[in-house]
DRENMARTI-938189 format. One line per 8 residues: number of its first residue (from 1); their letters; for each residue x, y, z of C-alpha. Coordinates in Angstrom, 1 decimal. Each point is the difference from the previous one (the first is absolute). Last residue first. Layout:
NUM = a = X/Y/Z | ... $
END
This chain:
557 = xxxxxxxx = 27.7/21.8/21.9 | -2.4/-2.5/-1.5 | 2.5/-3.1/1.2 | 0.2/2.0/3.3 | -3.6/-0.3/0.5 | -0.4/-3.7/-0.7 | 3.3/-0.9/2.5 | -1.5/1.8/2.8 $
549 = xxxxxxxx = -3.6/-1.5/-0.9 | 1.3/-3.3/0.0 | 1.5/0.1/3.3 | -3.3/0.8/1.5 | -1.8/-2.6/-2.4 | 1.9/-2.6/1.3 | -0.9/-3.0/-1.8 | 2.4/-3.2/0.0 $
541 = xxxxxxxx = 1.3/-3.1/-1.9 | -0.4/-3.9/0.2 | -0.3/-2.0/-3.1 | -1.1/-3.9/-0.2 | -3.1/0.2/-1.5 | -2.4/0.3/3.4 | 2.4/2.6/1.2 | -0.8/2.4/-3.1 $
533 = xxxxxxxx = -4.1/-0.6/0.8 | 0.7/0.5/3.6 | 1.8/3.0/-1.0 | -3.0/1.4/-2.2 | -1.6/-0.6/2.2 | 1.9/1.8/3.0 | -0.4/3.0/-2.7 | -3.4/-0.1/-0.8 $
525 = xxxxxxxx = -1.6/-1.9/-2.3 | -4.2/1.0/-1.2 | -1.9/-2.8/-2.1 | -2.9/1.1/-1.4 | -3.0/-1.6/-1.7 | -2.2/2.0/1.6 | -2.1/-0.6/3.6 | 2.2/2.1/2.2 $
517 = xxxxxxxx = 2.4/2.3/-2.5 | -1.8/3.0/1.0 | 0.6/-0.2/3.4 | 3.7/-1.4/0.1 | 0.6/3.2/-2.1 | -1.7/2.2/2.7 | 1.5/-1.5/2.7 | 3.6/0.9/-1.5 $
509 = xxxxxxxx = 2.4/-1.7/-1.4 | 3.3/-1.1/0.8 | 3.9/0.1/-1.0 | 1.7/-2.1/-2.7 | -3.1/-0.6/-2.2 | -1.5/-2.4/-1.8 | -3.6/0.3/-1.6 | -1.3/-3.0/-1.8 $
501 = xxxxxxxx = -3.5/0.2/-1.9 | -2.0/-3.0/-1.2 | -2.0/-1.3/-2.9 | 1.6/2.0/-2.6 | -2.3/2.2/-3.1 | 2.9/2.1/0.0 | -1.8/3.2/0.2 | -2.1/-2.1/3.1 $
493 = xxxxxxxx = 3.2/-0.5/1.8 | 1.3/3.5/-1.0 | -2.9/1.7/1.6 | 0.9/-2.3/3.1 | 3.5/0.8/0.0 | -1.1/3.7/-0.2 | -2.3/-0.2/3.4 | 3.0/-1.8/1.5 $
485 = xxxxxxxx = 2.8/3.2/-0.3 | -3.2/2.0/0.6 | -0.3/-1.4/3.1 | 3.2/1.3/1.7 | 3.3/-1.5/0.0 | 1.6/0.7/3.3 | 3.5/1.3/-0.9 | 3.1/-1.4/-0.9 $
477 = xxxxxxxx = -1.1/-0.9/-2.9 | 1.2/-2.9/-2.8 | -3.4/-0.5/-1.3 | -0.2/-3.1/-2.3 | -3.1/-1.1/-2.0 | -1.0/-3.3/-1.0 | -3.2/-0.6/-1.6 | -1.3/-3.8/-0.6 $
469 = xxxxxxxx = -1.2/-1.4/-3.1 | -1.7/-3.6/0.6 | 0.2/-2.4/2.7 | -1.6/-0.8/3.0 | -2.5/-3.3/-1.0 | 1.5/-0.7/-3.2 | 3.4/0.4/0.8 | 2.2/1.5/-2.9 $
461 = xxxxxxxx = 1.4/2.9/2.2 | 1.1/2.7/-2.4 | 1.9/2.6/1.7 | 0.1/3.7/-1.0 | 2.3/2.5/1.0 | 0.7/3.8/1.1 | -3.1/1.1/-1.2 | -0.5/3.6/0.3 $
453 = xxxxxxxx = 1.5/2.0/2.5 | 1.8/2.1/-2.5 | 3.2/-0.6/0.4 | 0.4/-0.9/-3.2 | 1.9/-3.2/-0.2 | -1.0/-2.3/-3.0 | -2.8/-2.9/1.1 | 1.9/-3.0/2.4 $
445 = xxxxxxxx = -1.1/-3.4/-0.7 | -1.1/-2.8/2.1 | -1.0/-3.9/-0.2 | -2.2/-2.3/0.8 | 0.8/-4.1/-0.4 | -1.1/-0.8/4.0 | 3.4/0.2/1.1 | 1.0/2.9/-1.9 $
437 = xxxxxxxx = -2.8/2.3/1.4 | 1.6/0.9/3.6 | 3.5/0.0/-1.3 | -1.2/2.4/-2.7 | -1.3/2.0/2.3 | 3.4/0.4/1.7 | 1.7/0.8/-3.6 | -2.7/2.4/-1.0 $
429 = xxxxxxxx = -0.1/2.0/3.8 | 4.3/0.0/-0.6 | -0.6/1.1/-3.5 | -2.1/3.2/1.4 | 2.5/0.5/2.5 | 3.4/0.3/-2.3 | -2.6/2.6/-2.2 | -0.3/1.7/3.3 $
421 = xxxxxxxx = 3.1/0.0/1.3 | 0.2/-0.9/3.0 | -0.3/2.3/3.6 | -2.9/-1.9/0.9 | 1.4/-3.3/-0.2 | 2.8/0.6/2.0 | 2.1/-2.7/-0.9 | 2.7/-0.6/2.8 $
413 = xxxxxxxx = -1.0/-3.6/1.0 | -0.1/-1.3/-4.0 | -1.3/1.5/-3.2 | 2.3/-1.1/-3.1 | -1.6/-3.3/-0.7 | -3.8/1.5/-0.2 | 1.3/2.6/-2.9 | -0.2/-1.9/-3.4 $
405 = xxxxxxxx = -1.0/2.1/-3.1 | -3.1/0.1/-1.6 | -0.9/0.2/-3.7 | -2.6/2.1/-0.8 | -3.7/-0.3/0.1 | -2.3/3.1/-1.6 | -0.8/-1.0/-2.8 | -2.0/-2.7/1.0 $
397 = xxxxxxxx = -1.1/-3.7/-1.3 | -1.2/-1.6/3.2 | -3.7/-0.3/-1.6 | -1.9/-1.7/2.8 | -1.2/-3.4/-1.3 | -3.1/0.2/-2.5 | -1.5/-3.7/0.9 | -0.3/0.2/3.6 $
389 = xxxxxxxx = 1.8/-2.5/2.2 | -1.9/-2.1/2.2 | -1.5/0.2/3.7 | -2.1/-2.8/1.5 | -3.0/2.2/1.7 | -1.7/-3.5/0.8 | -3.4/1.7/-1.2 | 1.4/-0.2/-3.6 $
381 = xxxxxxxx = -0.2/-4.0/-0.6 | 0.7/-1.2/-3.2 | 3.4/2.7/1.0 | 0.4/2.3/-2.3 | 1.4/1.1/-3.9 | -2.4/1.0/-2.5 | 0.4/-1.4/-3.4 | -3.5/1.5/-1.7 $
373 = xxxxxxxx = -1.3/-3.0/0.2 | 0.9/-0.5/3.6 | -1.6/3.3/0.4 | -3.2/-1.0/-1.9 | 0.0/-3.4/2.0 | 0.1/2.0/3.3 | -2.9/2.2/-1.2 | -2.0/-2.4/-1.5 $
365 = xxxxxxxx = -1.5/2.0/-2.9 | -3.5/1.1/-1.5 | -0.1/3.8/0.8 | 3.5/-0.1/-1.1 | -0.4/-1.0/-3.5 | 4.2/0.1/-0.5 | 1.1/1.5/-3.9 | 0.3/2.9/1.6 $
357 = xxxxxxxx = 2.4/-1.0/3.0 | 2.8/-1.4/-2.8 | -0.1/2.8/-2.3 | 0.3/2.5/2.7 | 3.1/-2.3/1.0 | -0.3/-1.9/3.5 | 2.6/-0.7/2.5 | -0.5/-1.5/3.5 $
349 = xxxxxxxx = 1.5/-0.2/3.3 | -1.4/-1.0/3.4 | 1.3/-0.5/3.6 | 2.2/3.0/0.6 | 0.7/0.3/3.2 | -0.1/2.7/2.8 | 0.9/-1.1/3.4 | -1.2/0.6/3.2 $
341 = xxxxxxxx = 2.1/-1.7/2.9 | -0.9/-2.8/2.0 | 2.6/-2.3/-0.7 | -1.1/-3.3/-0.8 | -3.6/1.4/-1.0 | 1.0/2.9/-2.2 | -2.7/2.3/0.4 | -1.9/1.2/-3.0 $
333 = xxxxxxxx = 0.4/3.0/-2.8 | -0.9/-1.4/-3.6 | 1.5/1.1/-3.0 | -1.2/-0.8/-3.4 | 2.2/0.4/-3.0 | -2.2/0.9/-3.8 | 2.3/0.8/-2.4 | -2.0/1.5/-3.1 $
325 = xxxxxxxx = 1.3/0.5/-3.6 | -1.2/1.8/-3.0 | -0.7/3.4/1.7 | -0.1/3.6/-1.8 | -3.3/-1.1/-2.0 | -1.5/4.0/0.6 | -3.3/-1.3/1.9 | 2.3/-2.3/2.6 $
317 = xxxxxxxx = -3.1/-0.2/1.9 | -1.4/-3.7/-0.9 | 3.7/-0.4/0.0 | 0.3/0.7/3.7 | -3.4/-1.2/1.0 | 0.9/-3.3/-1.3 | 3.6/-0.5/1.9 | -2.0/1.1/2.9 $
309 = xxxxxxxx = -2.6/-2.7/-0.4 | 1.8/-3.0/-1.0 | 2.6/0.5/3.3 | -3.0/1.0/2.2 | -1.7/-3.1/-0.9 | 2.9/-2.2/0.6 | 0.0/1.4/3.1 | -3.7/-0.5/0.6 $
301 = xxxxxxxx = 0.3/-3.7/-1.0 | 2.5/-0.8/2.4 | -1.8/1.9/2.7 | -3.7/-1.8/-0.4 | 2.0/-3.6/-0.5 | 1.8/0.8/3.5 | -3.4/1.2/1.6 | -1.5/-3.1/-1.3 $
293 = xxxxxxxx = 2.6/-1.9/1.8 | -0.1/1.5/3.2 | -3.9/-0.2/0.2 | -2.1/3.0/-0.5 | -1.2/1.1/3.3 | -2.8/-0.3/1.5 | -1.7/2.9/2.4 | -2.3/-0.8/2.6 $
285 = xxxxxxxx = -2.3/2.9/1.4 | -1.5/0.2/3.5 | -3.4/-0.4/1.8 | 1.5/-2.6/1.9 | -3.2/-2.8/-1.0 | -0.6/2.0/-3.0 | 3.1/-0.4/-1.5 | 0.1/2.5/-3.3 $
277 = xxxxxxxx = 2.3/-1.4/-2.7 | 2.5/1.9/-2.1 | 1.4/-1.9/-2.8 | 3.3/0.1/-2.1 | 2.4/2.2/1.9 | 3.6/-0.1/-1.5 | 0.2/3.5/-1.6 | 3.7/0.6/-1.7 $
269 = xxxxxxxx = 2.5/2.2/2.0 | 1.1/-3.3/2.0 | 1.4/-1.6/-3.4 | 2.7/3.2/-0.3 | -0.5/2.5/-2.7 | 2.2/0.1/-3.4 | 2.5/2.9/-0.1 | 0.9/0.8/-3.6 $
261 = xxxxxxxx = 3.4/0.0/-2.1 | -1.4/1.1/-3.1 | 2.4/-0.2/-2.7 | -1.2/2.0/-3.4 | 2.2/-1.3/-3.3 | -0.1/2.7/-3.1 | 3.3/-1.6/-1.0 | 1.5/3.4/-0.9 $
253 = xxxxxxxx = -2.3/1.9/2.7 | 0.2/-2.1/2.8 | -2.0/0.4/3.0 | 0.4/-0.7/3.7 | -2.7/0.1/2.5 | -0.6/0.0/3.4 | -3.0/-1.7/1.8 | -2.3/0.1/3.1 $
245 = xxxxxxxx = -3.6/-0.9/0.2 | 0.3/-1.0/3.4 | -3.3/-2.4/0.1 | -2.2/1.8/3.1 | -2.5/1.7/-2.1 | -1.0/-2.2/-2.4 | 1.2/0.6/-3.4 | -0.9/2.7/-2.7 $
237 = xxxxxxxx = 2.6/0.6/-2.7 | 0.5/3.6/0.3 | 3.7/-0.6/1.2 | 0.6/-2.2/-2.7 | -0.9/2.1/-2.8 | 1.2/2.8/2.1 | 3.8/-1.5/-0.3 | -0.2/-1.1/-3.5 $
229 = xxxxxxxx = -0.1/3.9/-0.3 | 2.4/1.1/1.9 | 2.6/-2.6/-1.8 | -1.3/1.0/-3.3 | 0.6/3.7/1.5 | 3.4/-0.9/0.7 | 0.4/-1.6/-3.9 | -0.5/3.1/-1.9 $
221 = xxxxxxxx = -3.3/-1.1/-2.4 | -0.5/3.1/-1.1 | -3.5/-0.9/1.0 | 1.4/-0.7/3.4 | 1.8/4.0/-0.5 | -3.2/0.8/-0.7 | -1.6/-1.4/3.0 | 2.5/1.3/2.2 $
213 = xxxxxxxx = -0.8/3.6/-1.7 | -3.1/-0.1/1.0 | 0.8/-1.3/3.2 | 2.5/3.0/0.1 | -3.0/2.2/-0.8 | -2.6/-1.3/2.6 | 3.3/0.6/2.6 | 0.0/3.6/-1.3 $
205 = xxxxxxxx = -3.9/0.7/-0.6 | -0.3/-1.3/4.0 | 2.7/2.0/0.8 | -2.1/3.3/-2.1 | -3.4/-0.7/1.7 | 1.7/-0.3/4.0 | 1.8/2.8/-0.9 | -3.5/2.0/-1.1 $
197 = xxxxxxxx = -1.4/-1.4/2.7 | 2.2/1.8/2.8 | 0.2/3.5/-2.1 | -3.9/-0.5/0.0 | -0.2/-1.0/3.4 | 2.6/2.6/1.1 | -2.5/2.6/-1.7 | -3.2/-1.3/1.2 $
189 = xxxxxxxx = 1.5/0.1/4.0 | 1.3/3.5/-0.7 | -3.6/1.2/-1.4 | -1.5/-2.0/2.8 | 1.6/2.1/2.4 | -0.6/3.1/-2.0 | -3.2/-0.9/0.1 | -0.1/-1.2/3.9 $
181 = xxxxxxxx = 1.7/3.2/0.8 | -3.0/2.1/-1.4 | -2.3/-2.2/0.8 | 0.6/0.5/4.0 | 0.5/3.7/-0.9 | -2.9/0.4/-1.1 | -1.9/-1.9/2.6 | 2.0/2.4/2.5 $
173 = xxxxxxxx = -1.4/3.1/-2.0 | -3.3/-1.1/0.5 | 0.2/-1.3/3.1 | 1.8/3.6/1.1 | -3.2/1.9/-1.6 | -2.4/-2.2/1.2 | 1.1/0.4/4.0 | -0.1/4.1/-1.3 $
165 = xxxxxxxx = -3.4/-0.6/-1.3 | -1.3/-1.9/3.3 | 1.7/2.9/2.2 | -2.1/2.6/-2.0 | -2.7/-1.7/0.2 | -0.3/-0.6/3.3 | 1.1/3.6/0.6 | -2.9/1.4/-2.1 $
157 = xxxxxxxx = -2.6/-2.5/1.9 | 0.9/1.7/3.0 | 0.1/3.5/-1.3 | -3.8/-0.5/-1.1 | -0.5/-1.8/3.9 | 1.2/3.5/1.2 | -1.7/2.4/-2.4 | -3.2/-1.8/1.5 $
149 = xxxxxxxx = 0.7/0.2/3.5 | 0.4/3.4/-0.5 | -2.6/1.1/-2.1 | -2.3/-1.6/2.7 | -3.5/0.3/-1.2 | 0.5/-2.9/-2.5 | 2.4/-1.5/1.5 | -2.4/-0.7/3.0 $
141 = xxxxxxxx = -2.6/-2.0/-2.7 | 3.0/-2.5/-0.5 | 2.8/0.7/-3.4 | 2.0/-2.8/-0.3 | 2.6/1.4/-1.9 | 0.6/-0.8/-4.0 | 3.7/-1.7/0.0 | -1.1/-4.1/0.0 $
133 = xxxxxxxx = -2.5/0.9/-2.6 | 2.3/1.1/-2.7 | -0.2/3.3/-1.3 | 3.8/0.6/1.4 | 0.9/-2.5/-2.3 | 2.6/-3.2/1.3 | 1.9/-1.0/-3.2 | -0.4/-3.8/-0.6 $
125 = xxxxxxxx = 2.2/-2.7/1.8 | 3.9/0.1/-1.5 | 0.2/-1.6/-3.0 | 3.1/-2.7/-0.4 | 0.6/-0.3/-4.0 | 0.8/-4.0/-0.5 | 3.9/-0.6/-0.1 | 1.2/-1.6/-3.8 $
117 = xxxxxxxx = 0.3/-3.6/0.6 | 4.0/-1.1/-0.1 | 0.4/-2.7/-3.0 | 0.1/-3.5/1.6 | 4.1/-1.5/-0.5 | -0.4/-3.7/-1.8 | 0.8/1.8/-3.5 | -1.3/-2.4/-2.1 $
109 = xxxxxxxx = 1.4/-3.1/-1.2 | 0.9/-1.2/-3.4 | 3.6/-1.3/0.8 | 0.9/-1.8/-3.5 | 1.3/-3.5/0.6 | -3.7/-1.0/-1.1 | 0.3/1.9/-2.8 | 2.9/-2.3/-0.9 $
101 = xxxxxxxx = -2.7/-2.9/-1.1 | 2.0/-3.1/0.7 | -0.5/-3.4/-2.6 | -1.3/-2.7/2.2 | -3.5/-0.1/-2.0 | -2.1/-2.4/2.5 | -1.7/-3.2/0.1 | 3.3/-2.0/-0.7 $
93 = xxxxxxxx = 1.1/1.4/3.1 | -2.3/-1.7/2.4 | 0.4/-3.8/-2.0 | 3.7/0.2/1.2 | -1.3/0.4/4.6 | -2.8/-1.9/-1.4 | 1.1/-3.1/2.9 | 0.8/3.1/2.8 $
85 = xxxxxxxx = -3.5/1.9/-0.9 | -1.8/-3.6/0.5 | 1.7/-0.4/3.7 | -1.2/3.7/1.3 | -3.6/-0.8/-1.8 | 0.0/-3.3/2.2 | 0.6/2.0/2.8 | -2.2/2.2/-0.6 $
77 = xxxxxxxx = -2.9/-2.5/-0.4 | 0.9/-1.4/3.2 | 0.0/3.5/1.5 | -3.6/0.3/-1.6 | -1.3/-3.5/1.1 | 1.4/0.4/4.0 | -2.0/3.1/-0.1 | -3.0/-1.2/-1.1 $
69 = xxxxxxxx = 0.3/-2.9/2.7 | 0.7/3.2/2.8 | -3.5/1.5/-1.6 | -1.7/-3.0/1.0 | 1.8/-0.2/3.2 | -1.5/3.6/1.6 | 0.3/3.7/-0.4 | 3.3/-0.2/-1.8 $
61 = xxxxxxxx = 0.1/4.2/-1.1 | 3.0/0.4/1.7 | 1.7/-2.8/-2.6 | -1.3/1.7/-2.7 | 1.4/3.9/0.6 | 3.2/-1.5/1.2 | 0.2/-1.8/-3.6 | -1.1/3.3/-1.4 $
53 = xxxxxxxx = 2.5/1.8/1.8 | 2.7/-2.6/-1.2 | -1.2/0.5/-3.8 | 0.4/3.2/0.2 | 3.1/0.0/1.1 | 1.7/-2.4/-2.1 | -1.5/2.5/-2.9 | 1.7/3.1/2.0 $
45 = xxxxxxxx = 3.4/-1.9/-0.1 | -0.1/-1.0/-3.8 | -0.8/3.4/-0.7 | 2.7/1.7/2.2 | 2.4/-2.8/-1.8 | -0.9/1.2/-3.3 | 0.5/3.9/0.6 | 3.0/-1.4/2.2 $
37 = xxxxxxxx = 1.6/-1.1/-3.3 | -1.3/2.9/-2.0 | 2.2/2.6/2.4 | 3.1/-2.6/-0.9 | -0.9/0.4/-3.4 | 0.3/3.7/0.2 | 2.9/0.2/2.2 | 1.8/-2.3/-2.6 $
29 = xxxxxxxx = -0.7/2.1/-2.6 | 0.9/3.4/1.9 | 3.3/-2.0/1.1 | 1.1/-1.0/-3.9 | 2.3/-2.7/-0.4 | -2.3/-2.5/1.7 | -0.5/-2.1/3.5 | -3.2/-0.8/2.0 $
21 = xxxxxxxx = 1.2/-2.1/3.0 | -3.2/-1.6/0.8 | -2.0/-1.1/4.0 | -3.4/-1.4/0.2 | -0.6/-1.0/4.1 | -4.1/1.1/-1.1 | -0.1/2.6/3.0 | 3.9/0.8/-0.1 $
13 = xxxxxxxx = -0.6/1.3/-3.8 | 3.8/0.4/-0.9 | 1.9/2.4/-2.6 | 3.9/-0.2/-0.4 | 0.6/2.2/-2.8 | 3.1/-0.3/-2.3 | 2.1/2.3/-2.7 | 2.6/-1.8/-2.2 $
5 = xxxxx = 2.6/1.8/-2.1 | 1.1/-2.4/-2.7 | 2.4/-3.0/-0.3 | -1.5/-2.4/-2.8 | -1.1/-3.4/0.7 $
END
């Protein structure tokens, strides 16, 4: 595969345990089909939820047994659905058109932000009138004859008013005010909305853009965006929600071969239940189970299913005729019995042409007969998880290896390793992890010096349960190496389309880079490894990274 720039997206939906490494050349691409990935898994989570609140909804609605028998039918019928969806899991995508539709890479939302409401006029209560009843004076039979008493009450009612009008006045002008400061308020909050949507409007025409121009580039037929494309014809392929759904790609443009290396699921993510039954006598529900053996026959077939299926969705797609050749390997993760340990083999391999598939009546096939037709390679029996060798072996041809020099021999007691040279240290990590491979038929190479912090070296471990194309980077420091030092070995492990990631180092690393290496396929060395490792092959030397920062800076002086 060609060297290029790589840009990567880890995105996870922790409710549905999903969990991709979106990669691409271009980040706005990649952040757009990362942001359709959790589109898809949001859907796929509010659908499970439904369908749990209705099944809360009918169980609290059990009044009595009757309605407990119904219930026993309906999750019996489900179950039996659950089981029928796993033996069409190839006869699914013959129903549909597996070609993509870009638009729906296209970000066609609205602005979520609410547009400000414009402030509703605030009107004071109506202008008091001195003609109004409440200010005409009472005027009794004495005010009559009294001129006083009757100029008195008239001056009364005058001051009433006149304190009413003035209380109006200052609500009036407060109520002014008021909307006075919430329109110019709302003329600020309109404004930064505007300015705010307007953004939002021209980064969405940007990434909508670069798809664009993705898909042109596809129809250009530039072999990354094949690569991105083969990738969302299997990432759209609809699956239940628990199977990994995992896969990396490598395409060929001269041979126009596509490789799918693609993560099978595990036998316990498929359904087992086969009945429910509803005991009256302990007003309880009985499950049974689908017996070992039919579960085994269930898993075999749905692998070789998956195989058949993906390789047809991928040419069904392949609208521009760009792919003549499809390797199929199947990897499975599962527990190592003798040891314990998860491991990550390959247990299926198969090649088909376009010719070769289209000529195949798949609605109407055997699925394991089909791939044995079609030369597959696997155990007769899939569900024991024996691992072979894929077809398309990892391409070792690279540019990039030189020939290495011996160092190992020279380093004794008074080597400091971390005041080396650093090409002399980057053949000492190839000739000690050559020592580790050589006795199992790997081997090493060293990739030209740059000093770069790229890769360092490459082993090739042939065995079929741990091997593959591991990463080996040196780090002659004499400081803590921080976690971008690992967050770059693991861009380059993915570049390289490796299976694991080694990081050697003569000092130490920090929390953070332990951190984010948890749960990858990492490897992190420190310096007493890296000793230990040295020891274990015969060779002693030393690390003393106070001495070797002495020597380090008078070397730059």
């Amino acid at each position: 595969m060609a060297n290029r720039d790589m840009y990567g997206i880890e995105i996870q939906h922790e409710a549905l345990n999903k969990y991709r490494y979106i990669r691409g050349t271009d980040p706005s691409v990649v952040e757009q089909k990362a942001a359709a990935q959790m589109r898809t898994w949001d859907e796929m989570w509010e659908k499970r939820q439904e369908v749990e609140q209705k099944k809360r909804e009918r169980e609290a609605a059990m009044l009595d047994k009757e309605e407990k028998k119904r219930l026993a039918v309906e999750r019996t019928n489900e179950a039996l659905t659950a089981i029928e969806s796993i033996e069409n899991t190839l006869h699914y995508t013959l129903t549909i058109d597996d070609a993509i539709d870009w638009n729906i890479l296209l970000d066609k939302s609205d602005y979520p932000e609410k547009m400000p409401e414009k402030p509703e006029v605030v009107n004071p209560p109506p202008e008091p009138k001195e003609s109004d009843k409440k200010y005409n004076p009472k005027l009794g039979f004495f005010d009559k004859i009294s001129s006083k008493s009757k100029a008195k009450k008239i001056e009364s009612a005058h001051k009433l008013f006149d304190v009413d009008h003035s209380f109006w006045v200052k609500e009036k002008e407060s109520a002014e005010q008021r909307y006075k400061e919430l329109t110019e308020e709302y003329k600020r909050e309109l404004q930064e909305w505007q300015s705010s949507k307007d953004k939002f409007k021209k980064n969405q025409e940007e990434k909508n853009n670069k798809m664009l121009k993705r898909k042109q580039e596809y129809l250009d037929k530039e072999p990354d965006a094949i690569s991105d494309y083969c990738e969302m014809v299997l990432s759209y392929s609809q699956y239940p929600d628990q199977f990994p759904q995992e896969y990396d790609l490598e395409y060929n443009a001269e041979t126009k071969l596509l490789v799918v290396d693609y993560s099978l699921p595990a036998k316990e993510h498929l359904p087992s239940t086969k009945t429910v039954k509803y005991v009256i006598s302990r007003d309880d529900f009985t499950e049974t189970k689908l017996s070992e053996a039919a579960l085994n026959k269930l898993y075999d077939s749905l692998l070789y299913q998956i195989a058949l299926r993906s390789i047809h969705e991928l040419y069904e797609a392949d609208v521009l005729h760009v792919i003549d050749s499809i390797v199929f390997n199947g990897w499975v993760n599962s527990v190592d019995k003798s040891t314990g340990q998860e491991v990550n083999a390959c247990i299926l391999s198969v090649q088909a042409s376009k010719d070769e598939l289209l000529a195949i009546n798949l609605e109407k096939v055997d699925p394991k007969s089909c791939f044995k037709k079609l030369k597959g390679i696997g155990s007769s029996k899939l569900h024991g998880l024996s691992p072979v060798a894929p077809i398309i072996q990892i391409d070792r041809r690279d540019t990039r290896f030189v020939s290495p020099y011996d160092v190992v021999d020279s380093v004794d007691v008074r080597t400091n390793l971390a005041a080396m040279d650093w090409q002399d240290f980057e053949n000492l990590i190839r000739e000690i992890f050559e020592k580790e491979f050589t006795s199992t038929g790997g081997e090493v190479k060293v990739t030209q010096a740059s000093r770069d912090g790229g890769v360092d070296a490459i082993a090739f471990d042939p065995d079929p349960i741990r091997g593959g194309k591991i990463v080996i980077q040196a780090k002659r420091y004499t400081n803590v190496v921080g976690v971008s030092a690992v967050r770059d070995l693991y861009g380059t492990v993915v570049n390289e389309g490796a299976t694991k990631g080694v990081l050697v180092t003569t000092a130490d690393y920090g929390t953070d880079a332990y951190a984010f290496a948890k749960g990858k396929p990492l490897t992190l060395l420190n310096g007493n490894n890296l000793l230990h490792l040295l020891e274990k092959h015969g060779h002693k030397a030393k690390i003393d990274l106070k001495e070797a920062k002495k020597i380090l800076a008078e070397q730059d002086d």
